[in-house]
C-alpha positions in Angstrom: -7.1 37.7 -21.3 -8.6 37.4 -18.1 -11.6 39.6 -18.7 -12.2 36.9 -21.2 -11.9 33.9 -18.7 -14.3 36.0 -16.2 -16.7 36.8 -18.7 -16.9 33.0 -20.3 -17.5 31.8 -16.4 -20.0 34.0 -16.0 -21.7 32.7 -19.3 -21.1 29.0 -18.2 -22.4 29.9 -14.5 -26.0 31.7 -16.1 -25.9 28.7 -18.4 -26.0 26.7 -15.4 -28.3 28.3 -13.3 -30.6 28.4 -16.0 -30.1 24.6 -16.1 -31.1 24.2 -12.3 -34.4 25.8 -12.8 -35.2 24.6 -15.7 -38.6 22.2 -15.4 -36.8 19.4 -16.8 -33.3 20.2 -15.1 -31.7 19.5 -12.1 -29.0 19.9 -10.0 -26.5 17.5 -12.1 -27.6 18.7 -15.1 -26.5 22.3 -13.9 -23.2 20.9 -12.2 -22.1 19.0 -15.9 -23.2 22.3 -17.6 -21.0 24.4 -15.9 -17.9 22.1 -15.7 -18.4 21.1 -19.5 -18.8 24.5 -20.7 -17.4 26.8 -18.2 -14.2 24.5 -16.4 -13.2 22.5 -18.6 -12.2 25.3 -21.8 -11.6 27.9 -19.8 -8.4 25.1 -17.7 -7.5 23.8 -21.6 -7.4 27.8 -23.0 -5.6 29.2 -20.0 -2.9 26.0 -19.8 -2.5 26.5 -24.0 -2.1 30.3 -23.7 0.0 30.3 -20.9 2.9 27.6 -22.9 4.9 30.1 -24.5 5.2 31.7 -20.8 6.5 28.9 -18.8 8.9 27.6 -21.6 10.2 31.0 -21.6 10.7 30.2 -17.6 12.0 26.9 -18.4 14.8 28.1 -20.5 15.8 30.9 -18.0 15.9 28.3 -15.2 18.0 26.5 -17.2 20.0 29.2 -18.7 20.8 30.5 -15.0 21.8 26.5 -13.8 24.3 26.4 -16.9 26.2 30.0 -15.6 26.7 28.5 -12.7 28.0 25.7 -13.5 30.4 27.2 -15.3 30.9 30.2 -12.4 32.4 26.9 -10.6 33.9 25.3 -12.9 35.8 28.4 -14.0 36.5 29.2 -10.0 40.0 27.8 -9.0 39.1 25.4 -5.9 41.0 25.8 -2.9 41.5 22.2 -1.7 44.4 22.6 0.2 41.9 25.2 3.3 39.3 21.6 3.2 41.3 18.9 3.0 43.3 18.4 6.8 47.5 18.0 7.0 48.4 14.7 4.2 51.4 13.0 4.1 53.8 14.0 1.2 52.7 10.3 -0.7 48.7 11.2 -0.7 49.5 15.0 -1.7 51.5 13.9 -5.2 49.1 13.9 -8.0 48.6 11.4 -10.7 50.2 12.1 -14.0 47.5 9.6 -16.5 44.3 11.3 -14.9 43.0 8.1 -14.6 40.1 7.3 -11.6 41.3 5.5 -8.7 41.3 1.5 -8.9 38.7 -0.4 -6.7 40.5 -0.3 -3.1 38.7 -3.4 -1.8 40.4 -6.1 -4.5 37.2 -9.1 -5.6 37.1 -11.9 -4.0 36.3 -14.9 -6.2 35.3 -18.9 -5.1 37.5 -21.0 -5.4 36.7 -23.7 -8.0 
């Protein structure tokens, strides 16, 4: 593949040069040849060919971020080494598995 992308810019570049001497050339003329015929399909070809390879990549990435998510989800954690000495009340569990209530209770005007 990338004997092809070297061979089209070389194309594109003698199509530009060409352009620059040309009598009735110039300088732009050359510069939009080359980036019209030589940049701009060689960026669209290469980004089209090159799909298959980076959502290949994508799903790996992704593959590798689910494993370990589930590496430490499966791990038992070790909370009592972190957390520092509790009292007896703190270290009791909560049988409904229910989130912890708002400590700070609203405070409302008063009407």
């Amino acid at each position: 593949m990338l004997i092809v992308i070297v061979a089209w810019m070389y194309v594109a570049l003698m199509m530009a040069i060409a352009e620059a001497f040309h009598p009735n050339g110039g300088l732009l003329g050359a510069l939009i040849t080359f980036v019209m015929y030589g940049l701009a399909p060689v960026a669209l070809v290469t980004y089209l060919m090159r799909a298959p390879t980076r959502r290949k990549a994508i799903k790996a990435a992704e593959a590798a971020q689910a494993q370990q998510r589930a590496a430490a989800q499966d791990a038992p954690a070790d909370t009592d080494a972190q957390a520092p000495a509790a009292s007896a009340e703190s270290a009791q569990t909560d049988a409904s598995q229910h989130p912890p209530a708002d400590p700070v209770a609203p405070v409302r005007k008063e009407a």
